[in-house]
N, C-alpha and C positions, 0 to 999 in steps of 0.2 A: 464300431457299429454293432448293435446287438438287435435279436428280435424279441418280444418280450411278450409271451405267451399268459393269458389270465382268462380264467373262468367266468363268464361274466353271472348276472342274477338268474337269467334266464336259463342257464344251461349249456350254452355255445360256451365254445371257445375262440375268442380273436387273439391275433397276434398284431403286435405293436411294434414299430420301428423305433428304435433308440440310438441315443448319441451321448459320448461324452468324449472330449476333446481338450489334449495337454498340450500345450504349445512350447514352454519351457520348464526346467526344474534347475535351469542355475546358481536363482538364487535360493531356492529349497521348495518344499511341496508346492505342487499347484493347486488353484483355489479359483472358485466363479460357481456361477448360479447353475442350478437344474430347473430348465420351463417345462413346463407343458402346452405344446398349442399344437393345431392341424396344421403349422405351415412351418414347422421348424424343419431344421435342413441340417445334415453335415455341413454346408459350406456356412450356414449362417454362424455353428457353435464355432467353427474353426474360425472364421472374424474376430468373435467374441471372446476369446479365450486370448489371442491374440492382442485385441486391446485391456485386457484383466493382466496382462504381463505389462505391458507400459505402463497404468494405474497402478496397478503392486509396485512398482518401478521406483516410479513418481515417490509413492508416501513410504518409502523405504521398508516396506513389509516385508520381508523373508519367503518371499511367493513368488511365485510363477503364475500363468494366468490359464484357465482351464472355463470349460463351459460344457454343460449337458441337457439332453431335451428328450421328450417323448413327443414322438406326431402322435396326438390322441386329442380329442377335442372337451375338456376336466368337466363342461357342464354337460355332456351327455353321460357323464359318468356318476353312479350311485358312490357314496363315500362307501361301503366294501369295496366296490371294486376298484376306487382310486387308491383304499390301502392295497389292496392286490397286484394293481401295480406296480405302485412305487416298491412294495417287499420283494417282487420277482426281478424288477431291474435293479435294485441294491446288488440282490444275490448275483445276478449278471456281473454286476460292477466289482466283486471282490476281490478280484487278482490287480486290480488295476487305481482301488481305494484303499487309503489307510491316513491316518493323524499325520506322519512324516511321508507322506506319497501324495494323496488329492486329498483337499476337504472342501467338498461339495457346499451349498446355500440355498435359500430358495431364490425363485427367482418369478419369470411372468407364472400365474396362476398354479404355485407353491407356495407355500407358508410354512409355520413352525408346523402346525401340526405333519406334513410330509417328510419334515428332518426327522422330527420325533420315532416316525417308523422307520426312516432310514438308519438313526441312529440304533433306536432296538433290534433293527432286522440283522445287522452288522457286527451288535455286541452279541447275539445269540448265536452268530455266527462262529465268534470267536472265544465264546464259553465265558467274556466278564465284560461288564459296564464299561462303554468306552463314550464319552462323552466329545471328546474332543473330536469326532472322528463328520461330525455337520457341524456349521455355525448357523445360529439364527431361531436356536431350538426353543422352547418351552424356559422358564427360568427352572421350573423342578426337575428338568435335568441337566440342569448346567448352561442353560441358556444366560446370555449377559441383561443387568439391566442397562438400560437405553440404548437397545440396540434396535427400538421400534424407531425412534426419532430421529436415529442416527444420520440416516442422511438429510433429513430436511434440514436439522440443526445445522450439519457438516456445512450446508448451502448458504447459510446466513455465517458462518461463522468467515467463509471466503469473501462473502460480499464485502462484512464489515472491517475485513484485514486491507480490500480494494481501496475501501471508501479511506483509510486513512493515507492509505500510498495517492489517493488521487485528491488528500487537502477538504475529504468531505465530512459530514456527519452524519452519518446513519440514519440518526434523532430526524434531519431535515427534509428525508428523501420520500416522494411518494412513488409507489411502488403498484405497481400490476403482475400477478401472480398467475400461470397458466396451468390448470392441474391444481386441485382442492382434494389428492388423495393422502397414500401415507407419508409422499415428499412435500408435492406442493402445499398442504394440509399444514402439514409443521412448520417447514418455512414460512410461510404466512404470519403463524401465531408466534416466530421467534420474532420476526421482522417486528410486528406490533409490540413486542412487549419491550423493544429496543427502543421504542417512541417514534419509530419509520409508520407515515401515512398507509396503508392499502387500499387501494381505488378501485383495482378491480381484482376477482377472480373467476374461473370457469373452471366447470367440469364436463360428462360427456353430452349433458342438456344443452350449455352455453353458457355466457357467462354475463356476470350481474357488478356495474358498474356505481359509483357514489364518490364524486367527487369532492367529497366532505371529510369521505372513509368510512369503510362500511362493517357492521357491528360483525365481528368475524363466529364470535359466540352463537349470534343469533341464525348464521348461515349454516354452522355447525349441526343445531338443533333440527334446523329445517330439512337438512340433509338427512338425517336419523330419524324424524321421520316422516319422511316422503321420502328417501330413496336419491333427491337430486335436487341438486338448486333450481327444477323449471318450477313456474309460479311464486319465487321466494320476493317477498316485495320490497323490488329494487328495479333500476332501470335497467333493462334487460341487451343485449348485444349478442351477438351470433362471437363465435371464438376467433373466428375471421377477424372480425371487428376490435374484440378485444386486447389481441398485437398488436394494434396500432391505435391505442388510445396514448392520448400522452402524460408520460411519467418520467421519472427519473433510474428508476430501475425495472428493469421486464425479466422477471425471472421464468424460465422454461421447464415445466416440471411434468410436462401430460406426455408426447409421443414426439416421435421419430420427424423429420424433415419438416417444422413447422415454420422457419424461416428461409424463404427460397429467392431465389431469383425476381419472382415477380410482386412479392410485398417488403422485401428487405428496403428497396427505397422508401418505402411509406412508414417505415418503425419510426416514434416519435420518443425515443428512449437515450438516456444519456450512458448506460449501461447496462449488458444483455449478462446474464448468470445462468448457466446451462445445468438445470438439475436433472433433466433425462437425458437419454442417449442420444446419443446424435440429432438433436433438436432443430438444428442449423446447417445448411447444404454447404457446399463446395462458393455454387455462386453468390447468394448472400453472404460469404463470411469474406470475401474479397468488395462486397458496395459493402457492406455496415466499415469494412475498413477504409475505404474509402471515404467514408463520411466523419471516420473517426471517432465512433463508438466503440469500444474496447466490447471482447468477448471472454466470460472468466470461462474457461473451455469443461466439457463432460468430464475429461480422464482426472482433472483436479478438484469442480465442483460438488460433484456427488461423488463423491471417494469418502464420504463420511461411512459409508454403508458397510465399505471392506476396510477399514481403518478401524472397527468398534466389532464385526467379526475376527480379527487379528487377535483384537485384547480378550473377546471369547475365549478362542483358543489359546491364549497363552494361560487364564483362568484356570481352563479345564484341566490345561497340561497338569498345571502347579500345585489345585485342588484348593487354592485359592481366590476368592473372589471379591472385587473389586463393588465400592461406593458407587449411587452415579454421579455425584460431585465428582470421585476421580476421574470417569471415565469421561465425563463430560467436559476436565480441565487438558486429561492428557489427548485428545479430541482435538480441541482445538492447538494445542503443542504442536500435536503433527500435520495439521491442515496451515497452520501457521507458517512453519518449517519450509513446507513445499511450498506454497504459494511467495515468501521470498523467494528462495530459488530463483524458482518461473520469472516471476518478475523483475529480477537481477540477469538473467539468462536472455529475455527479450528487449531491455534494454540494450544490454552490450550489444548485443547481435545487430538488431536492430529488424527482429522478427516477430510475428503476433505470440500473443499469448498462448494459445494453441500448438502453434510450434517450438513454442522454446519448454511449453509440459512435456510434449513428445519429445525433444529431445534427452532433456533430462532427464526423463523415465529410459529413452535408450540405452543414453548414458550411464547410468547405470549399471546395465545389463552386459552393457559391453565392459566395463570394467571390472565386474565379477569375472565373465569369462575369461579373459585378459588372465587375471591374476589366478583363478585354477588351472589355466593351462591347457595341454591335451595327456588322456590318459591313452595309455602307458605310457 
């Protein structure tokens, strides 16, 4: 915990509560996002950092799993003073960051441009250019290409390893999409151009349905400009609604507990793909199993995001950098990799898919420590 002291335009001075939180470094430096929002918490980065070590785990990354926040709310903020922040919580962070120690990412209401000063603030720190020291950066300082897409792709790349383990076609599937941003957004446009239907999607207006398939280009345009798919002409549904339209695939890509207890029965979907966090409750994930709807789980689905920040930083290390044909082949390598695994792990066992990532992400974990040992 730090307090992060900034000048604002005005003249005052406020002080800002911070967070940044290492849960392991077994397998070698810790790594997760830095958010910004009024409601972030110690206990929330300590979860998350927590699940960022089973995820690293899972896609065999060399990481441990870490997370950081500012309570500050980014749109009362002038951009001075959100660089003023983020450079005075960098410089908080220095005994505690480094390329082989934490490397930081963005995360809620962060972007490249926030690594960018983090990275500057850090190499000025230490008197030379250290690139490798954020992932998720600008490409003109070492940021990776497709590391915007990364996880939407990452999400179609899991669906479509499912669809052959479950005897499907991709090509045949109509698909409903929740979240039309930098995940849900790309998943979408990878699904279509695989020859998979999209029937519906939604953003934070609602969402817009066409049981035909709906022109994703033209939603695209309408979004940029107007701001949002309300008024885009299409048959329109509340987001409520549009969980529970019927498809073949319902991929999860906008917020937090959106399948619960009280609509899980009503999902008309022959498989769920969790591209955000925790998309799905405790109680729905026990009826969709009940009904025998498979769940491709968070810690594997959207892992494209920290699998393609890995190949960043191995870039930066090396001061060489990668095609996005490569990055976008060795991508699916290691999302392919894992999702055998999992899938081979819940079979034998005879456990959901969810638990047998978690296991095999523990797994892991536990077998590195196992074989370091205890020091002395």
């Amino acid at each position: 915990m730090v307090a992060v002291p900034i000048r604002r335009d005005a003249g005052n001075v406020d002080v800002f509560p911070a967070y940044r939180v290492q849960h392991s470094s077994v397998l070698g430096p810790t790594k997760g996002g830095i958010r910004y929002d009024p409601h972030v918490t110690l206990g929330e980065c300590a979860a998350l950092a927590v699940w960022m070590t089973w995820k690293c785990a899972l896609l065999r990354l060399p990481y441990g799993g870490a997370k950081g926040g500012i309570r500050c709310n980014p749109r009362a903020l002038s951009p001075g003073e959100l660089q003023r922040l983020t450079r005075r919580y960098t410089a908080e962070l220095m005994g505690v960051i480094g390329p082989q120690e934490d490397i930081p990412a963005p995360d809620m209401a962060t972007n490249e441009q926030t690594m960018a000063w983090m990275m500057d603030t850090y190499s000025m720190q230490v008197g030379h250019a250290v690139p490798e020291i954020v992932t998720g950066k600008p490409i003109a300082l070492g940021g990776s290409l497709f590391r915007r897409e990364a996880t939407g792709a990452g999400v179609v790349m899991v669906i479509e390893r499912a669809c052959r383990r479950l005897g499907w076609t991709l090509a045949d599937q109509r698909c409903v999409v929740q979240g039309f941003g930098n995940v849900g957004g790309i998943a979408a446009q990878e699904l279509s151009s695989k020859g998979a239907l999209v029937v519906g999607i939604s953003d934070v207006s609602g969402g817009i349905h066409a049981p035909d398939g709906l022109d994703l280009e033209a939603a695209r345009n309408w979004i940029a400009a107007h701001g949002s798919l309300e008024d885009f002409p299409a048959e329109h549904v509340t987001n409520a609604e549009l969980l529970e339209l019927p498809c073949d695939i319902l991929v999860l890509a906008a917020l937090e507990d959106q399948l619960t207890g009280e609509n899980a029965p009503r999902i008309d979907t022959r498989l769920i793909a969790e591209g955000a966090n925790g998309p799905t409750s405790i109680e729905a994930d026990a009826i969709l199993a009940e009904r025998g709807i498979p769940v491709l789980p968070d810690v594997l689905t959207n892992a494209g995001g920290v699998t393609v920040s890995y190949f960043e930083w191995v870039q930066d290390l090396g001061r060489l950098f990668w095609t996005r044909d490569e990055i976008r082949a060795r991508l699916a390598e290691k999302l392919g990799d894992a999702f055998d695994r999992v899938w081979a792990l819940a079979d034998a066992k005879g456990i959901s898919l969810r638990q047998a990532a978690l296991v095999a992400g523990i797994n892991e974990v536990a077998a590195a420590l196992k074989a370091r040992g205890i020091y002395p």
